[in-house]
Legacy VTK file of the C-alpha trace (Angstrom):
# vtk DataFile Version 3.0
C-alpha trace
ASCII
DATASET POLYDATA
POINTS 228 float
-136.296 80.715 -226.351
-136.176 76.991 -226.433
-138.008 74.620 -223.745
-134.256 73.486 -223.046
-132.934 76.666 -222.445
-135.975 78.226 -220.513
-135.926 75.027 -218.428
-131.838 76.021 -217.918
-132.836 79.261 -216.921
-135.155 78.583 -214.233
-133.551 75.765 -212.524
-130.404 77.840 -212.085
-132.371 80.621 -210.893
-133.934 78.611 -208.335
-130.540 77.645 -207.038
-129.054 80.858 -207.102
-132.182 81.929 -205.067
-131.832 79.009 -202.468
-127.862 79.681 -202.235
-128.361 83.364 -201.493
-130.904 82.856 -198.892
-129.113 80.392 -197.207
-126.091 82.308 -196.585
-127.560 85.686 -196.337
-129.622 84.109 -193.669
-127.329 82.691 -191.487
-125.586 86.128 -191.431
-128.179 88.044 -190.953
-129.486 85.800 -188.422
-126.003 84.902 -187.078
-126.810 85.320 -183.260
-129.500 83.100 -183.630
-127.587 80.189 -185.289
-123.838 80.578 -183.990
-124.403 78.473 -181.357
-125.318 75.782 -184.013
-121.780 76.152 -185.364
-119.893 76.186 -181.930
-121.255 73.277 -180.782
-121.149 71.518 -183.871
-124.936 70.667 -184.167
-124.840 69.236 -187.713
-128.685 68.249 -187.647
-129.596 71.870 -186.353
-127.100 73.379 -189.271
-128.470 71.179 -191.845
-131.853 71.737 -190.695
-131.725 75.661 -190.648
-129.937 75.699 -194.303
-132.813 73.509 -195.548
-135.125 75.988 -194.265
-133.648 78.720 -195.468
-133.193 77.166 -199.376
-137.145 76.640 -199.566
-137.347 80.388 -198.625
-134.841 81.237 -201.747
-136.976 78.657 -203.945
-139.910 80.866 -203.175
-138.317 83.901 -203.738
-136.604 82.620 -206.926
-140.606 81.579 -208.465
-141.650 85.077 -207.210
-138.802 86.871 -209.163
-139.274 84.937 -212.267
-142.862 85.482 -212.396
-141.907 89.499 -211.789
-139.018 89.674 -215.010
-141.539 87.603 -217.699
-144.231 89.894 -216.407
-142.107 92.647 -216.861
-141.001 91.675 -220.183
-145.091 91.206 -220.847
-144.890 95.303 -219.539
-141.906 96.453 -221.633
-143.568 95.287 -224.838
-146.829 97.053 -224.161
-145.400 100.076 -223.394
-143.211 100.136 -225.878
-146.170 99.657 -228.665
-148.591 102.074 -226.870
-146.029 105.272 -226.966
-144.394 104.569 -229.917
-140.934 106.105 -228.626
-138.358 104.086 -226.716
-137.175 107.760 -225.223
-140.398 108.572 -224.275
-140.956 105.031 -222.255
-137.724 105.198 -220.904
-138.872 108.428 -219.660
-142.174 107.606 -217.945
-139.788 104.686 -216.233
-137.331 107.185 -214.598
-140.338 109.482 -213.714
-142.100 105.765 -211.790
-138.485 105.036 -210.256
-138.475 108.048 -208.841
-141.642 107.694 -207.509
-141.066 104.237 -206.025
-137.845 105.288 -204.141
-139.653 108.163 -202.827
-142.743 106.358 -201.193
-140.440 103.578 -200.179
-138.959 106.127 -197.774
-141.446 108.159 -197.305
-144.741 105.419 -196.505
-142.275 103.140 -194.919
-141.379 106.104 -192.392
-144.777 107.568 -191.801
-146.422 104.187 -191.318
-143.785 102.277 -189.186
-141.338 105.105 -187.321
-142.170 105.925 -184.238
-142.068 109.750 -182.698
-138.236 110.617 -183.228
-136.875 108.402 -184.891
-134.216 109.207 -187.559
-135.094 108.943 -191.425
-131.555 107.706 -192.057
-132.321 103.660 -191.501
-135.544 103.875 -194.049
-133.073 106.229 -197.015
-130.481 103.439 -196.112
-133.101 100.451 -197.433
-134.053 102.348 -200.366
-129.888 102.948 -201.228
-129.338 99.386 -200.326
-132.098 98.605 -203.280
-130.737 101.400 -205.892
-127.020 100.663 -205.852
-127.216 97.121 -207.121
-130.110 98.360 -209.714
-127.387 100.884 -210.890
-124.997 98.359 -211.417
-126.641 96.095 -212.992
-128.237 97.883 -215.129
-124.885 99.488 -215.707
-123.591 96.131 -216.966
-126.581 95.341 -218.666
-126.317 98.498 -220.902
-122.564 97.509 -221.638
-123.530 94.039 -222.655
-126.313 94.997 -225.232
-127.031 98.708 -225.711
-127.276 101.734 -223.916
-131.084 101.998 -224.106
-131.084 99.386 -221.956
-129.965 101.062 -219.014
-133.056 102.645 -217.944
-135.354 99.368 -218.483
-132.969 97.689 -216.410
-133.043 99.635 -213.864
-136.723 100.270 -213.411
-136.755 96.247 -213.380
-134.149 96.160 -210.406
-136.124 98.750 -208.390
-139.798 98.890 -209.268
-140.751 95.552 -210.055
-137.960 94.296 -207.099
-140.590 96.584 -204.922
-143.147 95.084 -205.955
-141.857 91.795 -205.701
-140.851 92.695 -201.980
-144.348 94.095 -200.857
-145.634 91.360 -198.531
-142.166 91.356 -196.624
-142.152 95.096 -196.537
-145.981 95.487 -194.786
-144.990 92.869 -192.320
-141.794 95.008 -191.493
-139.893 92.379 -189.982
-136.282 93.565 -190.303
-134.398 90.496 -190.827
-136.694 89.403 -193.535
-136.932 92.505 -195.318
-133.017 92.450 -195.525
-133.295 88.332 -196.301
-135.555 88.859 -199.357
-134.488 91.721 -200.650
-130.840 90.113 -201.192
-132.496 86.992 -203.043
-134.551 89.261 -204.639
-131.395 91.287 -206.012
-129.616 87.797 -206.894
-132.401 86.424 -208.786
-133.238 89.503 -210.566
-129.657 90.691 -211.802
-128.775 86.931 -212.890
-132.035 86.729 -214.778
-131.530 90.617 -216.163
-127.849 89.775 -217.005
-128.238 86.287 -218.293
-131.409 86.398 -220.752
-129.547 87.869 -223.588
-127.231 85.242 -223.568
-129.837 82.852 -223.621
-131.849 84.313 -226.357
-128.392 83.870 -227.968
-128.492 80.601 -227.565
-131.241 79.364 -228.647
-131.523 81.127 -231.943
-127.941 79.270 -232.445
-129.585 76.470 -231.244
-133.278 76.617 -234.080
-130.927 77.585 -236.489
-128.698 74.327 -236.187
-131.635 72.270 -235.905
-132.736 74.062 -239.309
-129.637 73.073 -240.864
-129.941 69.358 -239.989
-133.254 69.595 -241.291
-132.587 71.330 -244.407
-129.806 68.897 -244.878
-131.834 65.494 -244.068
-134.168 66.875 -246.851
-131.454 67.140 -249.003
-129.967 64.149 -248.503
-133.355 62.466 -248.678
-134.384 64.157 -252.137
-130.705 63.094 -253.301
-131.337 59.721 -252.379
-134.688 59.035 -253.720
-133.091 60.677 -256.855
-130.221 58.321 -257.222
-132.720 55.414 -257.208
-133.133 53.503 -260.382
-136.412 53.037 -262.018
-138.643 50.168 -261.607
-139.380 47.724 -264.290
LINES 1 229
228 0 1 2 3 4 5 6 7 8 9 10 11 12 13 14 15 16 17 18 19 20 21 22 23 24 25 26 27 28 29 30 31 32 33 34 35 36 37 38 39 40 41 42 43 44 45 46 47 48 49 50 51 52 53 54 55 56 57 58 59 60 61 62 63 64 65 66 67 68 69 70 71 72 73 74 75 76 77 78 79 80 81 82 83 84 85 86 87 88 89 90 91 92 93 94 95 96 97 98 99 100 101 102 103 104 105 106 107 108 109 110 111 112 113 114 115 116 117 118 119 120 121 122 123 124 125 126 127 128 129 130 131 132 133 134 135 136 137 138 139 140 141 142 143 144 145 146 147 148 149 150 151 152 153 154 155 156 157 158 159 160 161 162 163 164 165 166 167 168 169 170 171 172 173 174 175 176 177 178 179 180 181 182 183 184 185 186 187 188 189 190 191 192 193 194 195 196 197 198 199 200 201 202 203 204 205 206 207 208 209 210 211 212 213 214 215 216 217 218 219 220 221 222 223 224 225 226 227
């Protein structure tokens, strides 16, 4: 990938972060901030969306440095067993795994004596639909081998992206980074292809111009007559 296009990709995933935090959290925290809105408090409004955008910056740096690791990952595990089925394989077996002690850890450590395991299945659902989707998508875009490293990227390294936010428990945060989270990672997951596109468009045309400047160069100093 070219400097350009790498620069491309991560300033539009930092706004993509900072525009899905800001909305998701004035609806998630819409009782706090309505009364912003109904009495017009543009300062307070402006203020609050400011906040929130630094937030989705954050979260947009944290999910960037989570897919290149990944992609660091994928390679490694793909030389050490020597089978993409086999990889694919161990990823379903870790997704598993990660769904499971999201709802299981999150439950023993934080529920108190009856309550209901529905709300703590409903977070880790809330994280595996999008994963499915995109991954879905990603698979149609390039192959279907794809499917499963997508998805382990959309729910295993998104968990592990999402750890500080998840021992703190705080509800409306959990919800508030986990939707950047998703953003940042399915635009990134979706887009890179493209961009890999791109830019080996983009070496190859500056080959071309540089193949043809020597050309034109060794045509020129050809056409030159000879010195006395």
């Amino acid at each position: 990938m070219t400097s350009r296009i790498w620069v491309r990709l991560f300033m539009t995933t930092l706004l993509i972060g900072a525009i899905t935090t800001a909305i998701a959290g004035f609806i998630i925290n819409w009782n706090e901030y309505v009364h912003y809105f109904i009495d017009f408090k543009i300062i307070n409004i402006v203020s609050a969306l400011f906040w929130f955008s630094l937030w989705g910056v954050l979260y947009s740096v944290i999910s960037q440095m989570g897919y290149f690791a990944y992609l660091t990952v994928h390679r490694f595990g793909l030389g050490i067993f020597k089978s993409v089925s086999l990889w694919n394989g161990i990823q379903v077996v870790l997704i598993l795994f990660v769904l499971f002690d999201l709802v299981y850890l999150r439950y023993v450590t934080f529920a108190n004596s009856g309550d209901s395991l529905l709300p703590y299945i409903g977070l880790a659902v809330l994280l595996l639909i999008p994963g499915l989707v995109t991954a879905w998508f990603k698979a149609k875009q390039t192959n279907r081998e794809a499917f499963v490293p997508a998805l382990f990227f959309m729910v295993v390294v998104t968990v592990i992206e999402w750890f500080p936010v998840l021992r703190v428990n705080e509800q409306s945060w959990v919800y508030l980074m986990l939707i950047s989270l998703l953003a940042c990672n399915a635009y990134q997951l979706l887009i890179l292809h493209k961009l890999n596109l791109k830019s080996q468009q983009e070496r190859q045309r500056i080959e071309n111009n540089r193949q043809s400047k020597k050309k034109s160069n060794a045509s020129k100093s050809s056409s030159k007559k000879p010195s006395l």
